[in-house]
N, C-alpha and C positions, 0 to 999 in steps of 0.2 A: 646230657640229654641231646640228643640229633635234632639237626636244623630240617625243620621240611624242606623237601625240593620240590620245586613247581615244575611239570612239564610243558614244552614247549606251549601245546596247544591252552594251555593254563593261562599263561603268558600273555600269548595273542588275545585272549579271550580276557582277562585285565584291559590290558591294553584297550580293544576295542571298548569294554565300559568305559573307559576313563576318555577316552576319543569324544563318545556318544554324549558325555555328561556335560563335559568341556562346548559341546556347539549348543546342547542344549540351555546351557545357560549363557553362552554369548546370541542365539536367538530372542533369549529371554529378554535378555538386557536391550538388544536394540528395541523390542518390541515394547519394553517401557518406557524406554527415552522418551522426555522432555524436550520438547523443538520450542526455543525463542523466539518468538516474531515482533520485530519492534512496530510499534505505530507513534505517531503524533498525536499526540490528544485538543489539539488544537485545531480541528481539519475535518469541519462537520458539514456535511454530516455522513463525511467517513467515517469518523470517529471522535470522541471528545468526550469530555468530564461534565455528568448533570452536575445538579443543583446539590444532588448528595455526594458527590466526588466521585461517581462510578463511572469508567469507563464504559460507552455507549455508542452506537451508530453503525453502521451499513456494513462496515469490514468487520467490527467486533461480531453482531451477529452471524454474520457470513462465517466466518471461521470457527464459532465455537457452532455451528451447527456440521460445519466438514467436519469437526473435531467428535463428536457426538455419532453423526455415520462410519466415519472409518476407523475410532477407537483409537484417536490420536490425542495423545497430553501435548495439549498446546501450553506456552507460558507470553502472553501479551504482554509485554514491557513497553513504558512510556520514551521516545528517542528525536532529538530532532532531525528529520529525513534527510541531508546532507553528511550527519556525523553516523546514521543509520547505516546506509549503503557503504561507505568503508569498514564501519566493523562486521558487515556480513560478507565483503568479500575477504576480510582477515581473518573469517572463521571465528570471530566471534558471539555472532547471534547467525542464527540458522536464517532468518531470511526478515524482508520489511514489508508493509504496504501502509496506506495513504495515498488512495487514487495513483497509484501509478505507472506509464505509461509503455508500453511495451515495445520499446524503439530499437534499432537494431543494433545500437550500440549497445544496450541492456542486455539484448539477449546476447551477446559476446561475451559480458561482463556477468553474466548469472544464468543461473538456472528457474527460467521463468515457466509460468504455468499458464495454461491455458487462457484466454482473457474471461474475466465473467461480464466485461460489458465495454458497450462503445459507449465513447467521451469523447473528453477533448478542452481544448481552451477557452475560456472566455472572455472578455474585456469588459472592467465594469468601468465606469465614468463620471468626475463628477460633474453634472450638470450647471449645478447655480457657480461652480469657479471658472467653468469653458465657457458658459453662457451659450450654446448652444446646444441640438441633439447630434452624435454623431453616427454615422454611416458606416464606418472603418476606422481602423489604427491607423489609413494616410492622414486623417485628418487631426492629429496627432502630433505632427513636426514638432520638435525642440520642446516638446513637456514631457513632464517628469512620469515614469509608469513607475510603479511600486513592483518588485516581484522578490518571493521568494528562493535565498541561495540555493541554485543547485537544482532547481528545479527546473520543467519543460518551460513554463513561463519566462522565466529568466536566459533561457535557451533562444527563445522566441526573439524577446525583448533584443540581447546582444545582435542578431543577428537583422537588427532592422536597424539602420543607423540613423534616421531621423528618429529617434525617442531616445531622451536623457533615462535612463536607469538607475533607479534608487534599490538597492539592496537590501533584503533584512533575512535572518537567521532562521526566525519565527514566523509563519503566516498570520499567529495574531500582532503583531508588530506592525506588519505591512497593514494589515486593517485597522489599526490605531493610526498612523502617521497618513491613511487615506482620508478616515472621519476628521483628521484635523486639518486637512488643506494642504498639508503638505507634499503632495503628488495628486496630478489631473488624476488619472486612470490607474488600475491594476490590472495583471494578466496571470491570472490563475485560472484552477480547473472550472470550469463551467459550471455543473453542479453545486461546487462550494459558492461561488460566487452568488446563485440563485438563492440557496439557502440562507445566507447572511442577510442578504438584499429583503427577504418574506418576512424574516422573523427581524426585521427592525434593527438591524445587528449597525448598518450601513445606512440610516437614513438618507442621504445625498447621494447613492451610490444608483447608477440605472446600466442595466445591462444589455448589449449590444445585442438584436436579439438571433443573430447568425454566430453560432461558432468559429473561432478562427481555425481549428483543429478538427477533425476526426477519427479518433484512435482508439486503441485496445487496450483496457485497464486489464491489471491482472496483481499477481504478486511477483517478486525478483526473491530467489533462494539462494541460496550459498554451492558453490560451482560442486562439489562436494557431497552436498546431500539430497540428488538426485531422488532417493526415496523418498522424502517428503514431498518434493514435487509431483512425483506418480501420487501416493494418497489427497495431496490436494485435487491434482487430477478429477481420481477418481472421485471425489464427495464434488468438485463443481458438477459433476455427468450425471451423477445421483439425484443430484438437487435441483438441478434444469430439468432433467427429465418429468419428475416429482412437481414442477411447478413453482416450489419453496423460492427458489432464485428468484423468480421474476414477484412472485410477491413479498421479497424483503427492497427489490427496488421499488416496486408499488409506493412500499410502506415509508422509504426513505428518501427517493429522486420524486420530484414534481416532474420532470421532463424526461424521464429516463426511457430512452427505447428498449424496447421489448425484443427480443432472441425470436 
């Protein structure tokens, strides 16, 4: 029995389906990819664990609602933000947030996204162990400020050399070892700070009521996956324009300014 032979234009015309099938299903696959984004669940009310263990707060709905407009499978994993940002510049998780800060060393080190709001730092204090109200972090000299590794605050902190620095891993840590006396003040994000301080979290804690900071939150993504940044993009423009943006700060920020 004879072997069929294929003519050239046979050939090319294989060929070509076999081309066409091959990008259509590497289209496919990127178009279902799964992007990681790590958060702290300890950083509310960015983000954090209710009372039923669900992950909850400002960035979770923030994202699963960009997630919802641009048809993007998010996957939010728990990480703590110092060990965060190295495995997303190692390409291991696609990108982080937890309020943060869109510096120019960031955007060197990542691929950031538009900001969806101004912040910034704030100093809370303990009143009844300084025994006074304070005015500024000059008045401040040789006490202890709490801040979190890695973080703008601890940025802050180093670079002001009359304040002793006490380090912690975790920002509930640092809010633990503040409710017990053992550090005057902390210098975390402003918003968190306010939110701890309303819901009781911080009894003794009173907050400075000038920010020391004014900056650009946003997300940091992995240098790499520049398309996730465009769809983030796109669903913050969606979502401000829509108004949704500014009423999940409503919902979330006491003080949050308005776009």
């Amino acid at each position: 029995m004879g072997r069929v032979r294929c003519c050239p234009l046979q050939v090319l015309g294989l060929m070509a389906a076999l081309l066409s099938a091959f990008f259509t299903d590497a289209t496919a696959a990127e178009t279902e990819r799964t992007y990681t984004i790590a958060l702290e669940s300890h950083y509310a009310p960015y983000e954090y664990r209710n009372a039923q263990g669900e992950l909850v707060g400002f960035e979770v709905e923030l994202l699963n609602a960009i997630a919802q407009e641009q048809g993007l499978k998010l996957k939010l994993e728990e990480h703590i933000f110092d060990k965060a940002t190295s495995l997303v510049v190692a390409g291991e998780l696609d990108g982080v947030g937890g309020g943060c800060v869109l510096t120019g060393d960031r955007k060197r080190t990542f691929s950031v996204t538009e900001p969806y709001m101004k912040a910034g730092l704030g100093l809370m204090y303990n009143r009844s162990l300084l025994g006074r109200e304070l005015s500024g972090p000059e008045q401040l000299t040789g006490r202890k400020v709490c801040v979190e590794t890695g973080s703008l605050g601890h940025r802050y902190v180093r670079s002001r050399n009359n304040l002793e620095m006490v380090t912690f891993y975790r920002i509930d840590d640092a809010l633990e070892a503040f409710n017990q006396g053992h550090c005057h003040a902390m210098v975390c994000d402003y918003h968190l700070l306010d939110y701890y301080i309303r819901s009781g979290t911080v009894p003794k804690g009173q907050l400075l009521s000038e920010r020391l900071t004014n900056v650009d939150y946003g997300f940091l993504i992995n240098k790499q996956r520049t398309e996730l940044t465009e769809q983030l993009n796109a669903g913050l423009k969606e979502l401000r324009e829509s108004g949704e943006l500014d009423r999940l700060k409503r919902k979330w920020f006491a003080h949050a300014e308005q776009e």
